[in-house]
C-alpha positions as CSV (number, residue, x, y, z in Angstrom):
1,X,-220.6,-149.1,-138.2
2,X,-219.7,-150.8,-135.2
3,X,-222.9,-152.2,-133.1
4,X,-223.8,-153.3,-129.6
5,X,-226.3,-155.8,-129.5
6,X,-227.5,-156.3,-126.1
7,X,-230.1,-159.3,-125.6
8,X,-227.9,-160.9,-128.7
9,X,-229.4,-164.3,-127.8
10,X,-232.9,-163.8,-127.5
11,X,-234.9,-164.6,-131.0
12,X,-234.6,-160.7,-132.6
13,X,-230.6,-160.7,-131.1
14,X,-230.4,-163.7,-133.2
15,X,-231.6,-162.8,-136.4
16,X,-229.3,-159.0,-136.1
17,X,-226.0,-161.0,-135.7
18,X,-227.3,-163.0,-139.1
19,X,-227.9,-160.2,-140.8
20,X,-224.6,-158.1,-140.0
21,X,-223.0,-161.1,-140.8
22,X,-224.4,-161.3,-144.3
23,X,-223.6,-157.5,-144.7
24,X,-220.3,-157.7,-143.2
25,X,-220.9,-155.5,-140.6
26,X,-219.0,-155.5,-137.3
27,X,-220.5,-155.8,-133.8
28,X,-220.4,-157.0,-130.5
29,X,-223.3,-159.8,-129.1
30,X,-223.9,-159.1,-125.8
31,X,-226.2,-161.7,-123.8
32,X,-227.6,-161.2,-120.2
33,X,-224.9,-163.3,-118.9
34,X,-222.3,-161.0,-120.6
35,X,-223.4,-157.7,-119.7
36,X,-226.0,-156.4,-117.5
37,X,-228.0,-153.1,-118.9
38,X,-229.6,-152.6,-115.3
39,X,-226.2,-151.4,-114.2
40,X,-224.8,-148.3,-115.2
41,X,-221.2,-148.7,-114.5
42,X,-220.4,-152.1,-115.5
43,X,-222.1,-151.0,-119.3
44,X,-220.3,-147.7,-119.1
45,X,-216.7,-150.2,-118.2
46,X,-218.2,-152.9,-121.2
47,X,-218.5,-150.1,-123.7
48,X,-215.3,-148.2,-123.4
49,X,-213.1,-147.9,-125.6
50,X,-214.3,-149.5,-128.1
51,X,-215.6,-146.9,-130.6
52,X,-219.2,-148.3,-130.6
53,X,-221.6,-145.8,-133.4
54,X,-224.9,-148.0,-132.4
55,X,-226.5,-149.7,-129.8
56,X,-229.2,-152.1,-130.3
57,X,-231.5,-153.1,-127.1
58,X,-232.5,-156.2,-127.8
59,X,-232.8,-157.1,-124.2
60,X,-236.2,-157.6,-122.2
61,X,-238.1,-158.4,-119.4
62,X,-241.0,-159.9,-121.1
63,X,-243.0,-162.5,-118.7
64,X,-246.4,-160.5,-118.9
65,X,-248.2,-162.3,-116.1
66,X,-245.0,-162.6,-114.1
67,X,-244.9,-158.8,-113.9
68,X,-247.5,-158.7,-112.3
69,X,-246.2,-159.6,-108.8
70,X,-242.3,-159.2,-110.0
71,X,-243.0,-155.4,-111.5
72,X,-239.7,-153.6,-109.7
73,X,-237.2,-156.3,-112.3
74,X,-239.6,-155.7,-114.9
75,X,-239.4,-151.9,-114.6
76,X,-235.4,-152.0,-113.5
77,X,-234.8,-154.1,-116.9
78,X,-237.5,-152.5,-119.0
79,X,-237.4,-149.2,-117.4
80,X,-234.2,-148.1,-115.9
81,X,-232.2,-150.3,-118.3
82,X,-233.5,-148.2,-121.2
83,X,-232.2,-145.1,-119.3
84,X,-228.4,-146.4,-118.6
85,X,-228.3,-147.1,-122.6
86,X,-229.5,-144.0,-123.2
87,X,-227.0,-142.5,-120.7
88,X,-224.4,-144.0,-122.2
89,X,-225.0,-143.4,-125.7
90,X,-225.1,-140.1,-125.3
91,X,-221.5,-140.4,-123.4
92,X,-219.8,-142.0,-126.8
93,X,-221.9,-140.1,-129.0
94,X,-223.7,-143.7,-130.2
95,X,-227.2,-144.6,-131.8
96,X,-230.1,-145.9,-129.8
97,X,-232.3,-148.5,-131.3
98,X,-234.8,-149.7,-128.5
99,X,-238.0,-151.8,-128.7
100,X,-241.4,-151.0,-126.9
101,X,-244.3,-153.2,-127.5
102,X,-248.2,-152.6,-128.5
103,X,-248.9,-153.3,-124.4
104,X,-248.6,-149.9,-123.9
105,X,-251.8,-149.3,-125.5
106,X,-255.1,-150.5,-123.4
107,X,-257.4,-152.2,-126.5
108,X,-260.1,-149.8,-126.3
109,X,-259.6,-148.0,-129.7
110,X,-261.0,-150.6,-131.5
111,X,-259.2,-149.9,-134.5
112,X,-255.3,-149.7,-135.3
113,X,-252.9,-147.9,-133.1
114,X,-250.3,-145.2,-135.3
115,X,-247.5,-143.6,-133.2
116,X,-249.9,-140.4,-132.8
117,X,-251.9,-142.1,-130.1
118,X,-251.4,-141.9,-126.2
119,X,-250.5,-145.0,-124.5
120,X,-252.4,-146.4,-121.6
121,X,-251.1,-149.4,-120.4
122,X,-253.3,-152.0,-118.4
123,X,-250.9,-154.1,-116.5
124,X,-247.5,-154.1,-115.5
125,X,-245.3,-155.3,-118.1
126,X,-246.9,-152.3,-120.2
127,X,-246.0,-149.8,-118.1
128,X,-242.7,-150.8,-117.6
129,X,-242.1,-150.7,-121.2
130,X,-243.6,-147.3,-121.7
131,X,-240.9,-146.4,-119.0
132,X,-238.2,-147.7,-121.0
133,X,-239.9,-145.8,-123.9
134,X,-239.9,-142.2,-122.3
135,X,-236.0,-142.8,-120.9
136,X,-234.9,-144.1,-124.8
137,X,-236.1,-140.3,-125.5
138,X,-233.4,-138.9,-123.2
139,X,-231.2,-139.8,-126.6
140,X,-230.3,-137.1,-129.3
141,X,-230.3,-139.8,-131.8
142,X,-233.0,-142.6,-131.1
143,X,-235.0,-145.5,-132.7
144,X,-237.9,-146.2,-130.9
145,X,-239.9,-149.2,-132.3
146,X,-243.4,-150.9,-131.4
147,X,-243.6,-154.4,-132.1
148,X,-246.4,-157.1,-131.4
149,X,-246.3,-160.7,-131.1
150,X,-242.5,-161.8,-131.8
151,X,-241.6,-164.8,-132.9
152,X,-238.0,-166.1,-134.7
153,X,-235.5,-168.6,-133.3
154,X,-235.9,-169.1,-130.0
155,X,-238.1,-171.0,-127.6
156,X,-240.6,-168.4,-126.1
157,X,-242.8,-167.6,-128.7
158,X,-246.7,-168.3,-129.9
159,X,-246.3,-170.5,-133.1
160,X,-244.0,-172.5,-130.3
161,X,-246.2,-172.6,-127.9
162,X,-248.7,-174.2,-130.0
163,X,-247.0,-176.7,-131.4
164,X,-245.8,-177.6,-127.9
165,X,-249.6,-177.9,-126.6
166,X,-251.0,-179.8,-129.3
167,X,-248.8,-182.9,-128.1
168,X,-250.3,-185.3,-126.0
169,X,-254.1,-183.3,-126.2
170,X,-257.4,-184.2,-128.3
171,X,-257.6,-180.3,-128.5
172,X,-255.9,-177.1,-127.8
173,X,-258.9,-174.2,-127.3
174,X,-257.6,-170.2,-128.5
175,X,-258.6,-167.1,-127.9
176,X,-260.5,-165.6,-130.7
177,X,-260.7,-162.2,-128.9
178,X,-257.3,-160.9,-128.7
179,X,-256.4,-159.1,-132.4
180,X,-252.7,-158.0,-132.8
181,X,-250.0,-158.6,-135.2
182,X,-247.5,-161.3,-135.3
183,X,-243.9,-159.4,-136.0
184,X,-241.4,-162.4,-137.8
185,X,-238.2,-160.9,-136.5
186,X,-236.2,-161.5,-139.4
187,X,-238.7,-159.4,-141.2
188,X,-238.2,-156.6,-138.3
189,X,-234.3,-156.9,-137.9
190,X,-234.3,-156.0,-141.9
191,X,-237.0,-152.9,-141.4
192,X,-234.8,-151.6,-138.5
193,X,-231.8,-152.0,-140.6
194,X,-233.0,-149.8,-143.5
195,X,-233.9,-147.3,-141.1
196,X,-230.9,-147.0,-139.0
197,X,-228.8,-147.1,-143.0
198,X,-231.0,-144.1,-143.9
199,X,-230.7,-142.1,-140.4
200,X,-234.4,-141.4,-139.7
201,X,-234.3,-141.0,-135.9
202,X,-237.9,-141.1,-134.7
203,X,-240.9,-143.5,-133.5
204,X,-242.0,-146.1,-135.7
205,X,-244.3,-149.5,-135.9
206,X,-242.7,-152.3,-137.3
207,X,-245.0,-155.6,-137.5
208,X,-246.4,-157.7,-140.3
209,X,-250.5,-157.9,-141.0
210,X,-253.7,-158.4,-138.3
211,X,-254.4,-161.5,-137.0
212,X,-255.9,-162.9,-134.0
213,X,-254.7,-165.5,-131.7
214,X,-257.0,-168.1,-133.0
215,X,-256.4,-167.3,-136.8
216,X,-252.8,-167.5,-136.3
217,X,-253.0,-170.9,-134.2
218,X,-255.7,-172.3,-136.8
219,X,-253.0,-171.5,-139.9
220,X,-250.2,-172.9,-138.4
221,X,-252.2,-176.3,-137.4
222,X,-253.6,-176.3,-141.1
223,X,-250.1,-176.1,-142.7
224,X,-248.9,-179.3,-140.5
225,X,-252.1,-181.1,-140.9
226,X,-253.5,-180.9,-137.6
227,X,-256.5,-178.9,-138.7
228,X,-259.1,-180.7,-136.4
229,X,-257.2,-180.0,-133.0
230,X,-258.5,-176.6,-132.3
231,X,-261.2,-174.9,-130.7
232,X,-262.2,-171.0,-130.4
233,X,-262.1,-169.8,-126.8
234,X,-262.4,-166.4,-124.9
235,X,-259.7,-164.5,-123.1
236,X,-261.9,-164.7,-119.7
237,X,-261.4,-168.4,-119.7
238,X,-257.8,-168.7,-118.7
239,X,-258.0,-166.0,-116.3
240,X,-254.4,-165.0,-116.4
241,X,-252.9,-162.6,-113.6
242,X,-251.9,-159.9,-116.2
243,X,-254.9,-157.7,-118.1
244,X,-254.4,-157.7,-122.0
245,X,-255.5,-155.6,-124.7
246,X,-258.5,-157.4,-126.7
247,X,-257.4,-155.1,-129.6
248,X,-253.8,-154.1,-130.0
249,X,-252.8,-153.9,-133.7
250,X,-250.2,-151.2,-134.5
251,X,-250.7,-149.3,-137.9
252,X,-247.4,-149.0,-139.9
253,X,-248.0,-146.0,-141.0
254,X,-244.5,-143.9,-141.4
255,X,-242.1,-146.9,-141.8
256,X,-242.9,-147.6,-145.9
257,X,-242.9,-144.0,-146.3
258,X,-239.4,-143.7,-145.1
259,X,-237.4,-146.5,-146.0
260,X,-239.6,-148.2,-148.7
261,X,-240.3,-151.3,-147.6
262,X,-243.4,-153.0,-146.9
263,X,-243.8,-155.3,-143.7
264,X,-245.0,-158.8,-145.4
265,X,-248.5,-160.5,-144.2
266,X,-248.3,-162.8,-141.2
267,X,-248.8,-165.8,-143.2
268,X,-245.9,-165.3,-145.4
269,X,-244.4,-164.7,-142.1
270,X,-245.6,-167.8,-141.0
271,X,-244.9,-169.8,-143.8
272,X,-241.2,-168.9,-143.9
273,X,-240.6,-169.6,-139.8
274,X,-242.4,-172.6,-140.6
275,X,-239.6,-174.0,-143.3
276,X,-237.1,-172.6,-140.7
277,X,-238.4,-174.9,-138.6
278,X,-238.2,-177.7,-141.0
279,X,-242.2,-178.4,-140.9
280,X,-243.0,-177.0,-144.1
């Protein structure tokens, strides 16, 4: 094995180069600054030569409302990057591991989403991943992943955010109507890893358990004591530019069957990216 990780600094690039550390596996980090997936020659000049046998995408455009206005990056990274990867893993006959996201469904199932569904994405950033999702197909040999709710080390995440708002503020309100499921991405670096050691090629869910926004905010301000600093709220309230889901959890259904393993619950998520974080 000899891997490409592209995105290698953002919080599931992170936890990959750990891992193949620990397993003694050799690859090559690749961060935006290093190598940009939006054009095709420069990856096909970064990638030769050197017998590469996967590539994993851990590279994004992922500012939701931003998207919004900024779509044409968002769909030339999400989109069109996706496809160059694809491209050239076909070329030197390498894996494909790529990452979609539960914003390609709209929230109006009401119950959760398996990989049998049709997506219908309600803003931008969604559609632009569901791009990147039908060019990752162009692949013989292919990974394609849903996740929801990322977090790991890194700055740009939800448990961060809230511990960033509650400084300085009597109280921090949440939304109490958006359900998904947070995804620890050391948790979802190791799920992809089984699947790419036992070859199943294919579409697959990877998060840990159901939570919403405000039940996730309320158990991390519980475990550092700063119980009485939150308040439920509506997604209508903040009246953000991008549409989201109310309802977007992704059902798992496929991954235990293949590689035995069973995503952990959000809180022991939680609990562990807390003591990461030295607050536990």
């Amino acid at each position: 094995m000899k891997v490409l990780i592209t995105g290698a600094s953002g919080q599931l690039g992170q936890e990959f180069q750990k891992l193949f550390e620990k397993e003694g596996i050799e690859y090559i980090p690749a961060g935006h600054g290093t190598l940009d997936i939006t054009n095709l020659r420069i990856l096909r000049e970064f990638t030769k030569g050197k017998n590469i046998s996967h590539i994993i995408n851990c590279a994004t455009y992922n500012a939701v409302d931003k998207a919004e206005e900024d779509w044409k990056t968002a769909y030339l990274v999400n989109g069109f990057g996706v496809r160059n990867l694809a491209i050239v893993a076909n070329e030197i006959g390498a894996e494909l591991v790529h990452y979609s996201t539960d914003y390609v469904f709209d929230g109006e199932k009401k119950s959760p989403y398996t990989i049998y569904d049709t997506p219908n994405p309600i803003n931008k950033y969604g559609e632009s991943k569901l791009l990147g999702e039908r060019f990752c197909q162009m692949t013989q040999k292919y990974y394609l992943v849903r996740v929801s709710w990322v977090f790991g080390s890194g700055n740009i995440n939800f448990p961060k955010k809230v511990l960033e708002w509650i400084k300085g503020k009597d109280v921090v309100r949440i939304a109490d109507d958006e359900v998904s499921s947070p995804t620890y991405a050391v948790d979802l670096a190791y799920a992809t890893y089984l699947l790419i050691k036992e070859r199943a090629y294919g579409l697959y869910h990877i998060t840990n358990t159901p939570a919403s926004r405000y039940e996730w905010a309320e158990y991390i301000l519980k475990k550092i004591n700063f119980k009485d600093k939150i308040e439920r709220a509506k997604r209508d309230e903040f009246k953000l530019p991008a549409k989201r889901p109310g309802y977007s959890v992704l059902n798992n259904f496929g991954l235990k069957e293949t590689i035995n393993f069973e995503m952990p619950s959000w809180q022991d998520a939680t609990d562990r990216f807390l003591k990461e974080l030295n607050l536990l």
